[in-house]
C-alpha positions, 0 to 999 in steps of 0.5 A: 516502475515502468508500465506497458499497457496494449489496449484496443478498445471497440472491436466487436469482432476481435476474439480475446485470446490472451492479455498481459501487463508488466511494470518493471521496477527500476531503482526506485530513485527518481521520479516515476512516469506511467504512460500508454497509449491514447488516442481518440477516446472520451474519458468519462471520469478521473478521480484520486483517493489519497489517505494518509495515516501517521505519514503513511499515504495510500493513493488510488487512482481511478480513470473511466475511458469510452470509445464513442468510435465503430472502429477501435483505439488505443487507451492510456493510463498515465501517472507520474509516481513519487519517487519511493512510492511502491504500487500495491494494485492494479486492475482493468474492468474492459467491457465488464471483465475484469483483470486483476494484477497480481505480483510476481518476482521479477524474472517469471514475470517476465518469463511470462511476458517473453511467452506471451510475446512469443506467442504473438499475444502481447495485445488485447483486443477487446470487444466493448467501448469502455474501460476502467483503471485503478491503480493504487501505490502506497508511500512514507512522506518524508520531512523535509525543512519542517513539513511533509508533502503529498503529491498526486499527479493528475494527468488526463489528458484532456478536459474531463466531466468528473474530475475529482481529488480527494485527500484525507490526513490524519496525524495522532499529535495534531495538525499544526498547519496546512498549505496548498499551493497552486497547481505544480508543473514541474516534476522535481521540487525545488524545496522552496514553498509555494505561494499564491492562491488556493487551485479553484474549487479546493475545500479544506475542512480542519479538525484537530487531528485530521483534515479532509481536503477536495478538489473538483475542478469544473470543466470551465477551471480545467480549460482555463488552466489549458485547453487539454484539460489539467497536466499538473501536480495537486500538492499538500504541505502540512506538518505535525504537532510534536511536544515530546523530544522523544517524538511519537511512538505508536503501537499497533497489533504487535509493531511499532512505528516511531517519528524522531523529530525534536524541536526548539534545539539549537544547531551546531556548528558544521565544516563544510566542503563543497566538491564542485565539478567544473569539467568540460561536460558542465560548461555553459548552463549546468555551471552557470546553475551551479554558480547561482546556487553556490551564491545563495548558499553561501550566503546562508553559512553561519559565521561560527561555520567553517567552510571550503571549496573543491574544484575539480576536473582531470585536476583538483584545485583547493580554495584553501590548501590550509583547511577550512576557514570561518564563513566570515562576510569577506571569506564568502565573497571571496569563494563566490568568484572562485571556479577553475574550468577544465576537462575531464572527471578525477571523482577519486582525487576530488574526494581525497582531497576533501577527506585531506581537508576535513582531517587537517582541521581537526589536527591541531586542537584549538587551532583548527576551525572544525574541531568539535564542528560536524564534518559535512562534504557536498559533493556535486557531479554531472559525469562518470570518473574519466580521469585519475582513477577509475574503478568504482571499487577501489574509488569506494575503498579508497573514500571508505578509509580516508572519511572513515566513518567520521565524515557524511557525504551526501552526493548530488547527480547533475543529470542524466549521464551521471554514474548515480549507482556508485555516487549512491553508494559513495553516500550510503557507505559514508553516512549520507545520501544521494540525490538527482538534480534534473536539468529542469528551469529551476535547478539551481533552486534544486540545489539550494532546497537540498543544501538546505535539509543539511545545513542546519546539524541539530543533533550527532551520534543519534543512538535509539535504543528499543527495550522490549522492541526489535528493529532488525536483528537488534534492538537499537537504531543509530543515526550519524545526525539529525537536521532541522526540519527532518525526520528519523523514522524507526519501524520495528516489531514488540518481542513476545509477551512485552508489556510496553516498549521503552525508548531511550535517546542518547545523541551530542547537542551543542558545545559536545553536550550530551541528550539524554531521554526515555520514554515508555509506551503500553504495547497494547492498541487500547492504549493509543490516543483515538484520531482521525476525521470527526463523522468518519469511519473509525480509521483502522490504524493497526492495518497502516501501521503494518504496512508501514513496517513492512514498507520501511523494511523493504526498504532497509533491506534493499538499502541493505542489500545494495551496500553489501559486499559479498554475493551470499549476503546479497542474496540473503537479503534480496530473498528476505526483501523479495519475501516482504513484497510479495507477502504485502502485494508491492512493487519493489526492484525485485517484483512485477505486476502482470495480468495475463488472461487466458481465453480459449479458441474454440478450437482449443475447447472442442480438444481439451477438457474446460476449466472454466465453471459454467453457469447454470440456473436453477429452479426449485420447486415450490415447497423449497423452503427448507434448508440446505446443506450438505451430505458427508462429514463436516471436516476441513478441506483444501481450496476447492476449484473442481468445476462441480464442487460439493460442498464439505461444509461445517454450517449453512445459511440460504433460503428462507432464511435456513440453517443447516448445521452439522453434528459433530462426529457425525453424518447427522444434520440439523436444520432451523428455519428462522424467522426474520423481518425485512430489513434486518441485519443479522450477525451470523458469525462474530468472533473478535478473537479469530478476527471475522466478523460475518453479517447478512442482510435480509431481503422480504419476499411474498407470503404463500397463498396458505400462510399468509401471515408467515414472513418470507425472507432471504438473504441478499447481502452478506459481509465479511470482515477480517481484522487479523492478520489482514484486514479486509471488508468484503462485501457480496450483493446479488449483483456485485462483490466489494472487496476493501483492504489496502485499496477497493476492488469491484468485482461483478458476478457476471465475470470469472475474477481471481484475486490473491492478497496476503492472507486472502484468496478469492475467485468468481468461478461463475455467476453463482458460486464465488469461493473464498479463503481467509488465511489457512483455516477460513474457507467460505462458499457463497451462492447466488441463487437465480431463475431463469423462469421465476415464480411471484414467490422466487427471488435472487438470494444468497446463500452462506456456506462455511466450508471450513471454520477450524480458524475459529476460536471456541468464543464465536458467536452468532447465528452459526458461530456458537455451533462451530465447537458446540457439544451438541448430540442427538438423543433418542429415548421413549419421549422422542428425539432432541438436541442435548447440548452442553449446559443447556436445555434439551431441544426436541427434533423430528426426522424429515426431509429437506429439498437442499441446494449444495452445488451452482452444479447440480440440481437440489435434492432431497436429504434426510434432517432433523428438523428444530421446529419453529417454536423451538428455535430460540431454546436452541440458540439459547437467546432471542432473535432480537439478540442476532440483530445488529 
């Protein structure tokens, strides 16, 4: 990805017109550098927040930029990404507006910046002096030679007050060790572990299944390392306990996740092939590299190994025309003075030649050396073909038929002028992978850390069967092999209505044994062993391992995609992937991020109608203590954005604190006041079925002169909580919205903000009335009372509305859930009036009027209600107040 940021920050007399923020994804296949512009401007604070859950890392990363200047500057948010990380958010807060990023397919973001461009509106020139960035990716670590790695970037550019690094794992089989490092200040790993003392002000607190490490540099730590502040890498190296040899499988919310990493096996033997190229183009350093590497790397072959060199240039030149030879001591010193320079780059030839060798070890049974050995070809190039044939395609078709699916190729690029794109394929199409090797002081080390993730076959022919499960299309995964000190990853779905997922591993150890193993796991959350950080939040696993599957099949459907042959085929899978990303808010090869805000001169206001809602105060009379709700029917609605909403609405909460409920097949309203103490947190709506969870807190405010003895309360925050199919904790105060889900986003009421994620739709349309939706069937409206000239007994309070609850299930309860499918009905007979409900006893009500406030829009007004008396209210909620407080 590659983000473009234009920023001017403290212009007090620019108008905004129009702001826009692209980040392009690339290939996703080296290292990621996000970088704006920054010049003169104080950072005031410079955080990361890392959670890592069964592998799974979520980092955020958050900078707070001042302008202490009159005139303006420009600002910078800069990174450097992990290679396979996807960004899942971004936002700016300029001068208390916030601008939310939202994904979009690649080609109408950049539609929209191409018209913003057009438009001369490519900059934001932005009237205050500070700004916030939050950003936030998310990525599977890998297992690389026995342990994962974390990294985060840190990059402020300077020496900052505030700086801190917060870094949570936790790992369901345990931690088995932890290792931090010094700072990093390469970009590339050399797959060597790190030694030396911890970074200064670093804290690691162990547990079982969880550490929680920090790092809070001083400014006296930041000038020591330069007096620019920190320009490095914070890592984390760690890796899991695992006893099973199936490995650990977990299931959450219907997927499954499963991590293949057996122990104590011994390795088998391999045939190697090294494919050097020692064109022109690799003379001097590059070669030299490469030789330093070789020499290590030989010298790591086992002898019961067999091994052979290929040279290549316009000419290809094998070590041993006879095949592969045993990695005796006197062979490898042989092949460490072996190198034939020359020009050009015959890549096709090379590889032939390669196939030919492997081919003709395995001819001749008991005498060849590779007979039951694994066949490995490391292939090694700085350039493009240049010489021999050509063609990526009938390169690819010519390698596909000699290897023939026996052979596992892994590519390495020298460089940036290699053709990576088809090396890649070369590897994916052939059982392998391919790499970049960055022209950096350490490639040679480079070299040697990714021969060593092969060097070491454990197991062949992996084959991982599902039963009750999918992985794909199927219900089986195959793996060519398995090395020492990796990881085989399998993210798939439960079928409907299975009971537990069977897993069963047929693979070919040593000698051409055969492994065989089964494992069952209950497909139900209850079942999964509790892990995390003692006196944390409980984690909420299900969420990580949803995202998990879909990163994992994003991921095999671009690999998917970029293996396939024919243009029907890439289409469908790029529509399916493209689907997934924007489904799961990623950036993927085939999505964007973008802000555009849009402002309107005054010009364009005096000529076209607004659509912008416009606050306004309210100031009730003093006997609004009553209270409110609406005047048509209770029914679903659609998502309401008129500038003047009236609120079609199942059940109210607002005031003192009062709740309207509407009876159904009726225009017929019911009103209650409740009774509540300062402090309390009452449960509104609780219904673990449909997944929400909704809870206000209530505010104390001044008794009236004539009741003095009457507790006056409000709400003044309510909290929402959805489980299913997303989760979020969204949190509304009067002066502030928190929404949490797969990062945390602050909203202010005092800024118009739309925020759409999966299954969530929420919009600040003024400084009073915020909207939300929850999946298709869960709207919600939310007031925040002000005055502009308040009496001793007002005070700024919210109000609750439910706009549309039919994605509730009949089991709710709470304050206002066990209303929303109660059989209640209106009976009026010689005694009086009452409530009859189902079940339950009889409730009397009177017919009176309530002063009701339904719209941020219009003025309250008087409805007719009927009234449940105070002393009536427990026997319609059929338990005690004590029952609602949480």
């Amino acid at each position: 990805p590659f983000m473009s940021v234009f920023l001017s920050l403290g212009c007090p007399h620019c108008v905004a017109s129009q702001f826009y923020l692209p980040i392009w994804a690339q290939n996703g296949l080296s290292p990621t550098h996000l970088s704006c512009i920054l010049s003169q401007l104080l950072m005031m604070s410079y955080s990361i927040r890392s959670t890592v859950v069964s592998r799974y890392a979520h980092t955020l990363v958050t900078s707070v930029l001042f302008n202490p200047h009159d005139e303006a500057h420009e600002a910078i948010f800069d990174l450097n990404l992990p290679r396979i990380a996807f960004i899942s958010n971004f936002t700016m807060t300029i001068d208390d507006k916030i601008y939310v990023a939202e994904i979009k397919e690649k080609h109408q973001a950049k539609k929209m910046y191409e018209k913003a461009y057009q438009q001369g509106k490519t900059a934001a020139h932005v009237a205050g002096t500070k700004a916030t960035f939050a950003l936030a990716y998310e990525e599977l670590l890998q297992r690389h030679q026995g342990r994962y790695q974390l990294v985060v970037s840190l990059r402020p550019g300077q020496l900052v007050r505030k700086l801190n690094v917060e870094i949570t794992v936790s790992e369901r089989t345990g931690i088995a060790y932890v290792h931090i490092p010094p700072l990093r200040t390469s970009q590339v790993w050399s797959g060597r572990q790190g030694e030396g003392d911890l970074p200064p002000s670093t804290r690691i607190q162990r547990g079982e299944t969880c550490v929680h490490i920090t790092f809070s540099p001083t400014l006296r730590d930041q000038s020591a390392f330069s007096s620019s502040g920190i320009m490095a890498d914070f890592t984390i190296h760690y890796d899991v306990s695992m006893e099973d040899i199936i490995g650990d499988v977990q299931v959450y919310g219907g997927y499954f996740i499963h991590y293949f990493a057996p122990r104590g096996l011994q390795p088998l033997e391999k045939n190697v092939v090294f494919v050097i190229d020692v064109s022109g183009s690799m003379f001097g350093t590059k070669l030299q590299q490469t030789k330093k590497a070789m020499d290590t790397i030989l010298s790591d072959l086992q002898a019961s190994d067999s091994f052979n060199i290929i040279t290549f240039s316009d000419t290809v030149n094998i070590w041993k025309a006879e095949g592969s030879i045993q990695a005796t001591v006197q062979n490898i010193h042989s092949a460490k003075n072996y190198s034939t320079p020359r020009l050009g780059t015959d890549i096709n030839a090379a590889l032939l030649a390669a196939a030919s060798v492997l081919n003709h070890s395995n001819q001749e049974p008991g005498k060849g050396r590779g007979v039951g050995q694994i066949p490995l070809i490391m292939f090694l190039t700085d350039g493009e073909p240049t010489a021999g044939e050509t063609t990526p395609s009938v390169i690819l078709s010519n390698i596909r038929q000699a290897l023939a699916h026996r052979v596992s190729l892994f590519s390495l690029a020298f460089g940036d002028d290699a053709d990576f794109s088809l090396l890649r394929r070369l590897s994916l199409e052939n059982q392998g992978e391919a790499r970049r090797i960055y022209e950096d002081a350490d490639a040679a080390l480079q070299l040697e850390g990714l021969y060593a993730e092969i060097s070491r076959p454990l197991l062949a022919d992996v084959h991982l069967d599902y039963l009750g499960g999918w992985v794909g299309a199927s219900s089986r995964a195959h793996f060519p092999n398995y090395f020492h000190g990796s990881e085989l990853v399998v993210a798939g779905k439960v079928q409907p209505g299975e009971q537990e997922v069977g897993i069963h591993l047929a693979a070919r150890g040593p000698n051409g044994h055969l492994l065989v193993a089964h494992h069952s796991e209950e497909a139900s959350n209850s079942s999964q062993k509790a892990f995390g950080c003692p006196g944390k939040p409980a984690l909420n696993v299900t969420h990580f391992i949803h995202r998990l599957w879909a990163y994992v099949t994003i991921g095999e459907l671009l690999k998917a995609r970029f293996q396939a042959k024919d243009t029907t085929t890439r289409r469908l899978l790029a529509a399916k992937a493209l689907n997934l990303s924007l489904e799961y808010n990623f950036v993927t090869p085939l999505t964007s991020l973008v802000v555009v805000h849009l402002e309107k001169t005054n010009e364009e206001a005096m000529t076209q109608p607004s659509t912008t809602a416009k606050t306004s105060t309210v100031t009730p009379s003093s006997s609004n203590r009553l209270g409110l709700g609406t005047g048509t029917l209770c029914m679903p609605t659609p998502w309401l954005t008129s500038p003047s909403p009236i609120f079609i609405s199942c059940l109210t909460v607002d005031g003192d604190p009062h709740f309207v409920i509407h009876i159904p097949h009726s225009e017929e309203k019911i009103c209650f006041t409740l009774d509540g103490r300062p402090g309390d947190l009452l449960k509104l709506i609780d219904d673990p079925k449909a997944g929400l969870h909704v809870s206000g807190q209530l505010l104390g405010a001044p008794s009236r002169p004539s009741h003095k003895d009457q507790t006056r309360t409000y709400f003044h925050i309510i909290t929402i909580t959805s489980d299913k199919p997303r989760a979020y904790n969204i949190t509304i105060s009067r002066s502030s919205i928190s929404v949490q889900g797969e990062s945390t986003l602050s909203l202010s009421w005092n800024q118009r903000a739309l925020v759409k994620k999966p299954h969530l739709e929420l919009h600040v349309a003024s400084a009073a009335l915020l909207t939300l939706r929850l999946g298709p069937h869960l709207n919600f409206f939310i007031l925040r009372h002000q005055y502009r000239h308040p009496s001793t007994l007002q005070l700024p309070h919210l109000g609750f509305y439910v706009v549309n609850g039919s994605g509730l299930s009949p089991s709710a309860r709470g304050l206002m859930g066990q209303f929303q499918y109660t059989d209640i009905r209106l009976v009026t007979g010689p005694s009086g009036s009452y409530l009859q409900k189902h079940h339950g006893l009889d409730v009397p009500v009177v017919l009176g009027k309530r002063l009701l406030k339904e719209s941020p829009r219009l003025l309250p007004r008087w409805t007719s209600c009927w009234i449940v008396k105070r002393s009536h209210v427990e026997r319609l909620l059929g338990q005690p107040y004590l029952a609602y407080v949480l």
